[in-house]
N, C-alpha and C positions, 0 to 999 in steps of 0.2 A: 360389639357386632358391627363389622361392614353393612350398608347397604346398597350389596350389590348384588347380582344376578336376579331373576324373576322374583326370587322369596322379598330380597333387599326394593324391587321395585313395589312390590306390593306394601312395603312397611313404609315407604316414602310416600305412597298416594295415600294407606291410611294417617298418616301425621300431617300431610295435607289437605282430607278430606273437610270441606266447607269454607276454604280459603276460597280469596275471590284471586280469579286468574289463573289458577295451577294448571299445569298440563297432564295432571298424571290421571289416568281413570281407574277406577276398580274392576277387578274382575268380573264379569258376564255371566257367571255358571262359577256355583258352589267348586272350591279346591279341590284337589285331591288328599286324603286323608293326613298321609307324609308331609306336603306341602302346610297342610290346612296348622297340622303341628307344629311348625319351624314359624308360622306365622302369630300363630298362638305365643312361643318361645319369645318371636322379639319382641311383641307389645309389651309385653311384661318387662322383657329384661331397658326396652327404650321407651316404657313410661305412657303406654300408647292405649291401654286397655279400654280408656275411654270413650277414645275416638273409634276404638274400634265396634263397642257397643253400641256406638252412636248412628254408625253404618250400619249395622245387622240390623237394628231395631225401625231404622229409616227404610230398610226393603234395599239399600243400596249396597249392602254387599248381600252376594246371594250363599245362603248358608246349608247343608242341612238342619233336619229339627237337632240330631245332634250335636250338631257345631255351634246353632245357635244356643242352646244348655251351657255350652263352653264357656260362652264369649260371654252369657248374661253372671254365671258361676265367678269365672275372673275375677270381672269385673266389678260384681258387688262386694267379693274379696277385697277386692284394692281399696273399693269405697267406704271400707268398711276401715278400716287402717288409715287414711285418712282423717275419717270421724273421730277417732280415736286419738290421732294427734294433735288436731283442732282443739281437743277436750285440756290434754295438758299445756296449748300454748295457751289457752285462755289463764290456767292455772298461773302458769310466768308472769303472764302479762297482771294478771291480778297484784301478785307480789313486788315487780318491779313498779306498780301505780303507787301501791302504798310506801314503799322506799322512797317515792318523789325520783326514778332513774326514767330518765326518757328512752324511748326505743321506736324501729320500726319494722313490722313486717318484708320480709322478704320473700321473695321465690314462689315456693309451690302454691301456698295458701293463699300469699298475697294476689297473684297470677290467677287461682282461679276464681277469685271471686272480683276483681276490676277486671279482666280482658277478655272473658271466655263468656259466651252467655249462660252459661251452664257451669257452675263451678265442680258438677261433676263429669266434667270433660278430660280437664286436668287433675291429673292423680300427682302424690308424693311421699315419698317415703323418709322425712323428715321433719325439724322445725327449722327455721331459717330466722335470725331477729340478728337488727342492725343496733350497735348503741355507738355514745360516743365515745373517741379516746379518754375523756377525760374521767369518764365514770363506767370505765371497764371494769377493772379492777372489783370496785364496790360491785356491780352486777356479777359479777363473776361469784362471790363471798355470800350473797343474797341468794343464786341459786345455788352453790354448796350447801349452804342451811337448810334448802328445803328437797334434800335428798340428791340432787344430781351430784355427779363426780367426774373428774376431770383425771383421762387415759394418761395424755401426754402432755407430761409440763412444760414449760416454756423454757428455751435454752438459757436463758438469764431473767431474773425479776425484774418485772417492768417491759420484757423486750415485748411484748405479743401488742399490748397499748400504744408502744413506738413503731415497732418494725413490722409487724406480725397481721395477717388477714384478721383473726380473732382466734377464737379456740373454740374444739367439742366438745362439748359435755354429756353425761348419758345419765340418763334418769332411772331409780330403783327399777322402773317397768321398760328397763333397756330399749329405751328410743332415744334418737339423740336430737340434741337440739345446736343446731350451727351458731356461735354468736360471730359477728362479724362487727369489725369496727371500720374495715373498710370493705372493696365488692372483691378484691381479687387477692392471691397471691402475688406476691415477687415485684419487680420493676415496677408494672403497671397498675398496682394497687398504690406503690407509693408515691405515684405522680398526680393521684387526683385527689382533686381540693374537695376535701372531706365537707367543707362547710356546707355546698350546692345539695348535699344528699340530704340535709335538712329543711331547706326549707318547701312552702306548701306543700305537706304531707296530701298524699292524697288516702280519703278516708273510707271506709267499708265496715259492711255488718255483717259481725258472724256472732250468731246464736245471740242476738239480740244488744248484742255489744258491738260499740263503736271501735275498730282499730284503724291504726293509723299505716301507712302504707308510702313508698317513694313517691317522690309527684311520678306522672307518666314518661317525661323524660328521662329522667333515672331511670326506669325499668325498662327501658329502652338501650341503654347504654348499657346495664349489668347483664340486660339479656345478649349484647352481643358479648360482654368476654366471656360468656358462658358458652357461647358459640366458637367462639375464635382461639381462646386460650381455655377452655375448663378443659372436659374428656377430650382423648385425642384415638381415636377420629368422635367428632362431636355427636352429642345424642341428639337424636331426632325429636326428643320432647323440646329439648332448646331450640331447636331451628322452629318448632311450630312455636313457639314463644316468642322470637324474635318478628316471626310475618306475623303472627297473631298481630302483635301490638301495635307493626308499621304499616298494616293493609285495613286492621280495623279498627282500633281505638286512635279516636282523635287524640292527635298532641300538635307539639311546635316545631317543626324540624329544622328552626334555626335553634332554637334553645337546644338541642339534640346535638347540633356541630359544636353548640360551645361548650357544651360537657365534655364531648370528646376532644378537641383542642383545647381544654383545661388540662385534662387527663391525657395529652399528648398521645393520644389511642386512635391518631385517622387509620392508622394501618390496622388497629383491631375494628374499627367499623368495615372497614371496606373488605377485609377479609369474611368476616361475619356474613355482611350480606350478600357477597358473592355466593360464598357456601349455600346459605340458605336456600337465594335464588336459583341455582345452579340440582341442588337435590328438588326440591320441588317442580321444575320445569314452569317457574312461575312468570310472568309478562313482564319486558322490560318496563321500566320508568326511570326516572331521573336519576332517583339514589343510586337503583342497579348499575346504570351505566358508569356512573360515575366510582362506585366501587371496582366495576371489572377493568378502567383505565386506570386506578390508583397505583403508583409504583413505589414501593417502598422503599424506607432510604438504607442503606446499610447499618445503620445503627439499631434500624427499626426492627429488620430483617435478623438480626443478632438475638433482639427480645425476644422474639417471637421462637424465636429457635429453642429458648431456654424455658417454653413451656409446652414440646411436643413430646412424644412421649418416648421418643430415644435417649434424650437428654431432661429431661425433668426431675428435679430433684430439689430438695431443701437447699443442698449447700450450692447449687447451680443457680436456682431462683435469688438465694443470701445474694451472693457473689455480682449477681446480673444488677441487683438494689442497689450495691455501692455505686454504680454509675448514675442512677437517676435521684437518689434523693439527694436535696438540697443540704449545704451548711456542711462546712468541715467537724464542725462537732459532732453532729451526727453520722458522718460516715464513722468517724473514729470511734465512735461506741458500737454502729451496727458491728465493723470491725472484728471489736474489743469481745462482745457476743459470739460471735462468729468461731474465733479462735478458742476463747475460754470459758464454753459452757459448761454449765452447773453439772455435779457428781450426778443427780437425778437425774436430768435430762440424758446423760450419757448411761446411767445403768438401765433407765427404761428402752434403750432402743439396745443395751445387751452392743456395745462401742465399748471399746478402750480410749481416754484419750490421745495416745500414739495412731489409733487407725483413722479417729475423728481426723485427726489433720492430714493423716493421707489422703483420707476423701478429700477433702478441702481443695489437697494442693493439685489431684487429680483431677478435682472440676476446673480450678483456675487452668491450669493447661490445656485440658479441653474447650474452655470457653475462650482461649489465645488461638488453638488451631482453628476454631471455627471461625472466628474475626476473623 
């Protein structure tokens, strides 16, 4: 969902309702019913339902008794789902402690309980957990044994630990949990140095347990490719996550440049928070300006291309990695993957291998026209 026109300005002031600095206000007088509906529609579908209870219940958005039923109904829906996914990441995290596999929280859960003051602000409709490449594989095997299952397999054994963000898994009670071994898809996943997302974990307590979490710099950094390269056009839950974190949780914003110029990503920062700032109507500062002068270099401007949603794709993103990861060895195996994926990986997406390499050679052509 755009947000634009009055419905779209209303969904933007509530994803930045209690930011410090926004420009956008709330409505004065209760919606109109149609209206009041399409507003309802997008909290939900851009992750907002809590921000939107948060206003009804503050006197700040003016509601009917009606609409307020709505918004309280949603909302404890959602929170309710949530709770519920909290319960099985606890379960994971219980089984990979006893395994000796390190991990760490990611995204929704992580997010609302370090940056939000209220963890029921932020809703989510997944699990998110980071491990490392080296004890993929085994986490991967550890939660197969305790009922999840894995859709879609990896084009080659081994490639997802190398090449690969990580993979879904879906649990008997069909929720899925994201593993990630790095923060992104494609190019930009394989350029950053996996090591920094290790260390000082930052920590949190949920249901009486300690979990471990990115430092705040890192959640800063995965919240903008979440912004600049995830959905395209990006969800407003993400832009309130990225100012959440840069407006009010303290961090280091030069540790922040160096994650990003590790990860070769100024043009995903400065994209990120342009957007942000830019939907929110929120006050310049430093970073802002300097994002909105940032020019991107041709090379950069090629990445970025190959995670918008005309051209997005596996074999697009594959394709786009061969330029950025290091070592001839490993281009020649991503390669090698690339061309000669597994009978499995091709029967579960219902390919021939003859059409697989159509695609292939269609995206390499299209990713030459667009250079």
């Amino acid at each position: 969902m755009r947000a634009q026109g009055p419905v779209g300005r209303h969904l933007r002031a509530l994803a930045s309702y209690g930011l410090p600095g926004t420009g956008l206000g709330l409505p004065e007088a209760p919606l109109a019913d149609d209206k009041w509906q399409e507003v309802l529609h997008g909290c939900a579908e851009q992750r907002l339902l809590g921000h939107l209870w948060s206003a009804v219940a503050a006197g700040d958005l003016p509601t009917t008794s009606l609409q307020r039923g709505q918004a309280k109904s949603l909302g404890l829906q959602a929170l309710r789902l949530c709770l519920r996914l909290e319960q099985h990441l606890l379960t994971a995290v219980d089984v990979l402690d006893h395994a000796g596999l390190d991990h760490r929280v990611l995204k929704g859960t992580a997010l609302a309980h370090t940056a939000y003051p209220s963890p029921s602000l932020r809703h989510f409709r997944d699990i998110d957990l980071l491990v490392t490449s080296e004890q993929f594989a085994a986490v991967v095997d550890v939660l197969l044994d305790i009922g999840y299952h894995r859709p879609w397999p990896e084009p080659r054994p081994g490639f997802d630990r190398r090449f690969g963000k990580g993979a879904t898994l879906v649990a008997p009670q069909r929720h899925e949990l994201d593993l990630h071994r790095t923060l992104v898809d494609g190019p930009f996943g394989l350029s950053i140095d996996l090591r920094t997302l290790w260390a000082r974990p930052r920590n949190f307590l949920l249901a009486g347990r300690t979990l471990r979490a990115l430092p705040v710099e890192a959640m800063v950094v995965h919240a903008c490719y979440q912004v600049a390269i995830g959905d395209d056009p990006p969800r407003l839950a993400a832009m309130r996550d990225l100012a959440q974190l840069l407006l009010t949780v303290e961090h280091d914003g030069s540790a922040v440049h160096e994650l990003v110029l590790g990860g070769k990503a100024e043009a995903v920062l400065a994209r990120a928070v342009e957007l942000t700032w830019q939907a929110f109507a929120l006050e310049p500062d430093e970073l802002s300006r300097w994002a909105q002068s940032y020019t991107p270099s041709a090379r950069e401007r090629c990445l970025l291309a190959t995670y918008s949603a005309a051209r997005r794709s596996f074999a697009t993103q594959s394709l786009a990695s061969l330029v950025t990861i290091p070592g001839v060895v490993a281009k020649v195996e991503l390669a090698r993957a690339l061309a000669l994926p597994s009978s499995e990986f091709l029967a579960r997406r219902e390919v021939s291998r003859l059409d697989w390499w159509r695609r292939g050679r269609r995206s390499a052509l299209g990713s030459r026209r667009h250079r």
